[in-house]
C-alpha positions as CSV (number, residue, x, y, z in Angstrom):
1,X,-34.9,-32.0,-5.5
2,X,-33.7,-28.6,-4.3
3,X,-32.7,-27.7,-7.9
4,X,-36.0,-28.9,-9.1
5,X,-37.7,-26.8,-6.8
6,X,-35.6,-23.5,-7.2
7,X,-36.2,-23.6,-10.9
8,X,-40.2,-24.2,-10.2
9,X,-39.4,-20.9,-8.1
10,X,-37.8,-19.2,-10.8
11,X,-40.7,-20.2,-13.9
12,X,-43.4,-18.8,-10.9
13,X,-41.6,-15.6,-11.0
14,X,-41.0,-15.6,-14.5
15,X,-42.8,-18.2,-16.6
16,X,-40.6,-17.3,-19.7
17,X,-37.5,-18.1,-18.5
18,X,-35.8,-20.0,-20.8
19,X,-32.8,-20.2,-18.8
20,X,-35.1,-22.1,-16.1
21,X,-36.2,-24.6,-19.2
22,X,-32.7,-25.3,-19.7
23,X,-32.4,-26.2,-16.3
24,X,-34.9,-28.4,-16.4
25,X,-34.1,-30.3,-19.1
26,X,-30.5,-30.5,-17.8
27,X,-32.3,-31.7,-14.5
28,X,-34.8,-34.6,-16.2
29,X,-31.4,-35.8,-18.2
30,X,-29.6,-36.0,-14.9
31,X,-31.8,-37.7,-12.7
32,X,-32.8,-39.7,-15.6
33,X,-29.6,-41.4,-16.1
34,X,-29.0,-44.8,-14.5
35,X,-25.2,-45.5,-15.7
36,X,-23.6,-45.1,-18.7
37,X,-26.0,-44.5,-21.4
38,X,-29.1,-46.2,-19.5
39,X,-31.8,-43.9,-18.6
40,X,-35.2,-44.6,-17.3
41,X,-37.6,-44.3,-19.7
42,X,-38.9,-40.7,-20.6
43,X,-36.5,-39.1,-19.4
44,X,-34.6,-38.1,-22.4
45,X,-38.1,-36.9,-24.1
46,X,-38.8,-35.1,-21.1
47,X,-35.7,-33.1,-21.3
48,X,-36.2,-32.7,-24.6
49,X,-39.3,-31.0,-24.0
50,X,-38.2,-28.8,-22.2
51,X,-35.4,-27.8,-24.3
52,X,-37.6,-27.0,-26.6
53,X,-39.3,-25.0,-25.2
54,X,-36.4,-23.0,-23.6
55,X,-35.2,-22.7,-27.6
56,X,-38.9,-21.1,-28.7
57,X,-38.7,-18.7,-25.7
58,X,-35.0,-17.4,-26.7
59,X,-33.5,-19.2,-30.3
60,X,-30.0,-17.3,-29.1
61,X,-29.5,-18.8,-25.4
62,X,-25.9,-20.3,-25.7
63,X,-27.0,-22.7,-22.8
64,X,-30.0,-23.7,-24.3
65,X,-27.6,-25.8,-27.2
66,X,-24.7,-26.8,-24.9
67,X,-27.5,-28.6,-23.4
68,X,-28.8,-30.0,-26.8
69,X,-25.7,-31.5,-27.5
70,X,-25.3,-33.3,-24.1
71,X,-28.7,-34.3,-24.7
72,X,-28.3,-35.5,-28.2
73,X,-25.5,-37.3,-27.4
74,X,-27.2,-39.3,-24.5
75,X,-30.1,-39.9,-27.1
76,X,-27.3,-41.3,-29.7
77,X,-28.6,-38.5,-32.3
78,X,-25.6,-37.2,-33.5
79,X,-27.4,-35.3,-36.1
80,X,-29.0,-33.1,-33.8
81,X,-26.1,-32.9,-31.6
82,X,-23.9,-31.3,-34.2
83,X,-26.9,-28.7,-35.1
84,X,-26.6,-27.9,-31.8
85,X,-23.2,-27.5,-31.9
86,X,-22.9,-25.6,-34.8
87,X,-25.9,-23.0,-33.4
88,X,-23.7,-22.7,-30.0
89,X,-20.9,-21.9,-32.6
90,X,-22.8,-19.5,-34.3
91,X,-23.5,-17.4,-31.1
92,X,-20.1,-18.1,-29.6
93,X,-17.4,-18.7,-32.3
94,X,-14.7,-18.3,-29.7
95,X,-16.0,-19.8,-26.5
96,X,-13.9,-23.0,-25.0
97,X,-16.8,-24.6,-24.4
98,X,-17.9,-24.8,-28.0
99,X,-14.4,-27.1,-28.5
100,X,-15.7,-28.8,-26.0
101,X,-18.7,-29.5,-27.1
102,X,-17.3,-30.4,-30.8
103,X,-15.0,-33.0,-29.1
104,X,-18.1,-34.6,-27.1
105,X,-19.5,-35.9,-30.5
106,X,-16.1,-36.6,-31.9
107,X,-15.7,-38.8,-29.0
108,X,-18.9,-40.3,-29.7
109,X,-18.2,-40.8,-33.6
110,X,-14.7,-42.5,-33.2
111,X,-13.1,-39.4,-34.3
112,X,-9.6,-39.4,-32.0
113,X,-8.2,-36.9,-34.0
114,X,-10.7,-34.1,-33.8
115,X,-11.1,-34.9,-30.0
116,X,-7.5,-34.1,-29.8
117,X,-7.8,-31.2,-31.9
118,X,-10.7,-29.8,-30.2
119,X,-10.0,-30.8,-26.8
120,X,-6.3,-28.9,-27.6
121,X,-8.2,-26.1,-28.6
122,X,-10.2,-25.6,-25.7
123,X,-7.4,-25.6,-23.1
124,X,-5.5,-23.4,-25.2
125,X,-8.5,-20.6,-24.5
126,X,-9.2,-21.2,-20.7
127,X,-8.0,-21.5,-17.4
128,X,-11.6,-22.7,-16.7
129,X,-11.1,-25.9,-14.4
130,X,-14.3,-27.9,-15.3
131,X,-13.4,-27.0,-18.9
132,X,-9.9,-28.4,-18.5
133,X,-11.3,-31.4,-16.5
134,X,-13.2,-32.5,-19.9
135,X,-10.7,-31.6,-22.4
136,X,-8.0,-33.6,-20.6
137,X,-11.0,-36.7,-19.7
138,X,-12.2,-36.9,-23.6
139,X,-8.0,-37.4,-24.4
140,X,-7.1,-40.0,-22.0
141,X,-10.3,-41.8,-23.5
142,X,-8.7,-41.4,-26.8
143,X,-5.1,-42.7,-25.5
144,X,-6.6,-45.3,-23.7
145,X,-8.3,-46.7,-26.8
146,X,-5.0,-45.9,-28.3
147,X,-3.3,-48.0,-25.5
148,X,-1.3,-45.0,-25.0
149,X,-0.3,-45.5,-21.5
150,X,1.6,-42.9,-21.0
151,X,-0.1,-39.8,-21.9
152,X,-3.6,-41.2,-20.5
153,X,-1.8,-41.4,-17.3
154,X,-0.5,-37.7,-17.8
155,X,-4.1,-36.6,-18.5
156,X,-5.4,-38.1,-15.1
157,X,-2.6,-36.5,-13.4
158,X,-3.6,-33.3,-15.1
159,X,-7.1,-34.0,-13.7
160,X,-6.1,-34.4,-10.4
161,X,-4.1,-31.3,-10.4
162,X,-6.6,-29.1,-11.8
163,X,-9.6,-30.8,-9.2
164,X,-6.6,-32.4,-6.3
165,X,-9.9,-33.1,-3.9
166,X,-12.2,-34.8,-6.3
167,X,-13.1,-37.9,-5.5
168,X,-14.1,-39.4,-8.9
169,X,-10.8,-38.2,-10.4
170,X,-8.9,-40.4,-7.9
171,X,-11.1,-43.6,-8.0
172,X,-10.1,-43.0,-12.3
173,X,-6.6,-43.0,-11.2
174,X,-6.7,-45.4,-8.5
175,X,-8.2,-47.9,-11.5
176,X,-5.3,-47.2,-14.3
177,X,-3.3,-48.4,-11.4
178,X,-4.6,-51.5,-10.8
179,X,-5.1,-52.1,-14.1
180,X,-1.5,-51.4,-15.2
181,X,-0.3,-53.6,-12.2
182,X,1.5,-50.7,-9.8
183,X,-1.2,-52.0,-6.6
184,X,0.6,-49.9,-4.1
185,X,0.1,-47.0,-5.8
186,X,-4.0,-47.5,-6.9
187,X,-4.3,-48.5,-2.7
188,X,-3.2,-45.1,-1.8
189,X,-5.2,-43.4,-4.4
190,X,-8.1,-45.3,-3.8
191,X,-8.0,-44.8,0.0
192,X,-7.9,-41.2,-0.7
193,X,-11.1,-41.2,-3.0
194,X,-12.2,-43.0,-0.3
195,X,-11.7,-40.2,2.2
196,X,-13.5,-37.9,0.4
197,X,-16.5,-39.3,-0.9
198,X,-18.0,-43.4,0.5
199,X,-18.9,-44.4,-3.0
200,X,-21.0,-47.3,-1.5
């Protein structure tokens, strides 16, 4: 891939880089993933590995354990996600992303009130839009376990406010829709995902 090969670039012209290790794990968790939680086999080893190794070359590289926890999480190690989480804390007390990563596990751990909590606490520091995108995603998965209809809808709509041309954002909507029964509605959202991005 062209990411693949710019971060071969970046090792060539400085084989320390622990920034490109990063990247390459994040890379070899990504391509790795099938759907949901399925990944071809290796892949979450291989990315661990290079993690790793990004961590030996720099232990204080923020990105180094955002990317652990993403990892762990993929890899069900929940353990070793929240190390990660608490280093990235460590180094960045402060930073939105660190609520963000804290409400990733809680998500994972059936914790709906800390996902709230920390998902609250992240918007409340940011007007990052990718940021805001995953707070408000982690609490309409809470609501909708919840089967509080209401406010997952208000945290799609939030979604497509923050990202309006995002075509996975609308095919989320266009879903809820159906799903609640308003057909009209989840046609004209869905034909504008459509627009956007062919899905097939």
């Amino acid at each position: 891939t062209k990411a693949g090969l710019l971060l071969e670039r970046m090792l060539e012209s400085n084989p320390n880089s622990a920034l490109a290790y990063v990247g390459l794990s994040r890379l070899a968790r990504k391509e790795g993933r099938i759907i949901g939680k399925e990944y071809k086999p290796g892949s979450l080893e291989k990315s661990r590995e290079f993690l790793l190794k990004a961590i030996r070359i720099d232990p204080t590289l923020y990105d180094a354990y955002r990317q652990g926890v993403y990892l762990y999480v993929a890899s069900d190690n929940l353990q070793e996600a929240k190390k990660s989480a608490n280093k990235a804390q460590e180094i960045s007390p402060n930073d939105p992303e660190t609520d963000i990563l804290f409400a990733d596990i809680a998500l994972a751990e059936g914790d709906d009130d800390a996902v709230i909590r920390r998902s609250n606490s992240a918007i409340s520091k940011t007007s990052d839009t990718h940021i805001l995108h995953d707070a408000y995603f982690f609490m309409s998965k809470v609501y909708k376990k919840q089967k509080k209809y209401g406010l997952v809808e208000e945290m799609y709509l939030k979604t497509i406010e923050i990202m309006p041309n995002d075509a996975w954002n609308l095919d989320s909507y266009a879903a809820f829709l159906y799903n609640r029964g308003r057909y009209d509605e989840a046609i004209r959202y869905g034909e504008k995902a459509l627009s956007i991005m062919n899905f097939y």
